[in-house]
C-alpha positions in Angstrom: -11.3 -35.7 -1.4 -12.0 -32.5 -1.6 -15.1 -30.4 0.1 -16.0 -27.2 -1.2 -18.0 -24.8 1.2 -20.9 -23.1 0.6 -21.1 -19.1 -0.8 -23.6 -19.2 1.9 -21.6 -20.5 4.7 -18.5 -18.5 3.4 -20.8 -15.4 3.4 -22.1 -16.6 7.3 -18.5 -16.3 8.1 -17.4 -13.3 6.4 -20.8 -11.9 7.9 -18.8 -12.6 11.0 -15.8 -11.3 10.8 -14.0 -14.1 9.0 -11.4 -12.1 6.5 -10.2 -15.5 4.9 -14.1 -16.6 3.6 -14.8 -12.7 2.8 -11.6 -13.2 0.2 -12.8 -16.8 -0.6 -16.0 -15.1 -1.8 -14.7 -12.0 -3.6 -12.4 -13.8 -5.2 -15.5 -16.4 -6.4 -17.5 -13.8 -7.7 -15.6 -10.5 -8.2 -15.5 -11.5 -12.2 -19.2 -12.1 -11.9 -19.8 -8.4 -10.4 -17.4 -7.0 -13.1 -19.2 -8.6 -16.1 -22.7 -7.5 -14.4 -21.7 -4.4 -14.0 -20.3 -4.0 -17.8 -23.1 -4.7 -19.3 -25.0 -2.4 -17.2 -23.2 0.2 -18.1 -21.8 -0.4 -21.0 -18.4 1.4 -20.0 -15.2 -0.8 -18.9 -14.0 2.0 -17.1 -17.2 3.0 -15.7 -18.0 -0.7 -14.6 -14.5 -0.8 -12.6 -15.3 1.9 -10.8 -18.7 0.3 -9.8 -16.8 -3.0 -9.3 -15.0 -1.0 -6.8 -17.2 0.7 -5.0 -19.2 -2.7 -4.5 -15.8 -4.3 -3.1 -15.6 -1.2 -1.0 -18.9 -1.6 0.5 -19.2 -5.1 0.5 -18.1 -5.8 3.8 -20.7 -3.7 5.6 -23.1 -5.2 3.5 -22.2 -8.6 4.0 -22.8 -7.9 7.7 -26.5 -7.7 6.8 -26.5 -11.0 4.7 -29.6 -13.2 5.8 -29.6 -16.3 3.9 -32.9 -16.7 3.1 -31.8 -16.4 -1.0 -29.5 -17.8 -2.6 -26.0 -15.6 -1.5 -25.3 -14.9 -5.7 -29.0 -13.7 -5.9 -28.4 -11.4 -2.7 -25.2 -10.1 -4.5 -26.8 -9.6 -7.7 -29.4 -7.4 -6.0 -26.6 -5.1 -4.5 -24.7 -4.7 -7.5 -28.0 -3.6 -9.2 -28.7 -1.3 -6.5 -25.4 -0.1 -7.1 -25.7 0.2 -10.8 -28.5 2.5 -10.2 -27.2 4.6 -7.5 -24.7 5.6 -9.6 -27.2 5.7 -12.5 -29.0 8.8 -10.1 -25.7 10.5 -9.1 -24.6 10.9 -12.3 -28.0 12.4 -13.5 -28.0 14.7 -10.9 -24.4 15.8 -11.3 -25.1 16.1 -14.8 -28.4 18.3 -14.0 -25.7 20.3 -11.5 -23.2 20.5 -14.5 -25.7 22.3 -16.7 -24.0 25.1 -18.6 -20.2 25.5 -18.0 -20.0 21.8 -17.0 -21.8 20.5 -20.5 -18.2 20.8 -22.0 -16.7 18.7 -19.8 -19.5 16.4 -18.6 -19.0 16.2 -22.9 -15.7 15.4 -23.0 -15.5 13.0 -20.4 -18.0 10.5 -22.3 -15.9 10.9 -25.5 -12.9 9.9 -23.9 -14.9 7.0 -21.8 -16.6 5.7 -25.5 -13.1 6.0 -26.9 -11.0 4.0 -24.6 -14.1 1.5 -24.6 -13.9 -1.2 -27.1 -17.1 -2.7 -27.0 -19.1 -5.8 -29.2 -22.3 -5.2 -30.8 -24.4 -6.5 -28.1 -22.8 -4.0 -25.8 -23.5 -1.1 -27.8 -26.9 -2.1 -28.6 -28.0 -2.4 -25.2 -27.0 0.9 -24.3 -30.0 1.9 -26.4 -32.1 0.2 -24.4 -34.3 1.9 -21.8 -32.9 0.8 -18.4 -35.4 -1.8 -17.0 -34.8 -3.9 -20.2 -30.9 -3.6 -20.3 -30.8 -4.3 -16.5 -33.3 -7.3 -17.3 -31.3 -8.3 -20.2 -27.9 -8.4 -18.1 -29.2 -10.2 -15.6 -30.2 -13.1 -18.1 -27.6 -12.5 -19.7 -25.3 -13.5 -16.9 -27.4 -17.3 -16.6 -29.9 -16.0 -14.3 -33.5 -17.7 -14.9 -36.3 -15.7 -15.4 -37.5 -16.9 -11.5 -33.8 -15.5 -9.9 -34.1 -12.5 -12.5 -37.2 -11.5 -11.2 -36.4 -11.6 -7.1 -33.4 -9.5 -7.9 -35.3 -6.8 -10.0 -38.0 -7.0 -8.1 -41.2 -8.1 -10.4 -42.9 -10.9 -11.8 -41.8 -13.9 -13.7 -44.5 -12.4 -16.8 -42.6 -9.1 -16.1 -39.3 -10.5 -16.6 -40.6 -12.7 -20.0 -42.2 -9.2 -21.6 -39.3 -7.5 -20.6 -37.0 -10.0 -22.3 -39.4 -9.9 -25.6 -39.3 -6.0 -25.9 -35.4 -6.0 -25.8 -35.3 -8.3 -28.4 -37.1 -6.1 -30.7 -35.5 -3.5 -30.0 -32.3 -5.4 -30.6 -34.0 -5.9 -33.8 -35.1 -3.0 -34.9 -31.9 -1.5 -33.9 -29.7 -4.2 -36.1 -32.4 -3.6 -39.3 -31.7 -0.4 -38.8 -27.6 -0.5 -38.9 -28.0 -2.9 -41.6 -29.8 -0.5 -44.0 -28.6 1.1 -47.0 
């Protein structure tokens, strides 16, 4: 018989210096933070990096793990917080790049949106504004509305109306490929 331990536990451990349950829980949930993290930014090679940077940090954050939420919902959270630090730095380096830097800040998402191979969904939900994509995701990835909204932060209702605009924009967006 076999007993499986707890992401908790494992993230108790790793909390405590235990390398073997921080590698039992990265290798439990890295795919989870690199799927997130895709459909947050839409970008394979932009969601790497993130999924990176996250594995980077990870181990001082997991320092500061209190169990009080489930240890998914708690990672969830920082690869949101993540997701939007990035979000900020890129604005502000593209606000720095104004001018001479337009060409390349250009050329860099060209080559990023070529090398990206992306589904519908994908591409339609980097239309949406970012509260509703990150909502989306987060659903997306089996979250209930309830775990959805302690990650991002608001309501259950805020999480439902959140859900509902999405999907008209989704809509609206698909009418509006579909055309003549």
């Amino acid at each position: 018989m076999r007993m499986t331990v707890s992401d908790e536990d494992l993230a108790q451990a790793a909390a405590h210096g235990d390398a073997k349950a921080f590698s039992s829980l990265l290798h439990r949930h890295y795919d989870r933070i690199f799927a997130l993290g895709f459909r947050m930014t839409g970008h394979r090679a932009e969601a790497e990096d993130l999924t990176q940077d996250i594995c980077a940090a990870l181990p001082d954050k997991i320092a500061r793990y209190v169990p009080t939420a489930r240890f998914t919902t708690w990672l969830y959270r920082v690869v949101v917080n993540a997701a939007h630090d990035r979000r900020r730095r890129a604005a502000t380096h593209a606000r720095a790049a104004d001018g001479w830097g337009d060409w390349e800040v250009s050329r860099q998402a060209a080559i990023s949106d070529t090398n990206a191979q992306l589904d519908w969904l994908t591409r339609a939900m980097r239309a949406l504004p970012e509260d509703l994509r990150d909502t989306l995701a987060l659903v997306l990835d089996d979250m209930t509305h309830a775990q959805t909204a302690e990650i991002l932060g608001v309501s259950e209702g805020t999480i439902s109306w959140r859900i509902s605009e999405a999907k008209k924009h989704l809509r609206a967006l698909k009418q509006q490929e579909d055309a003549p």
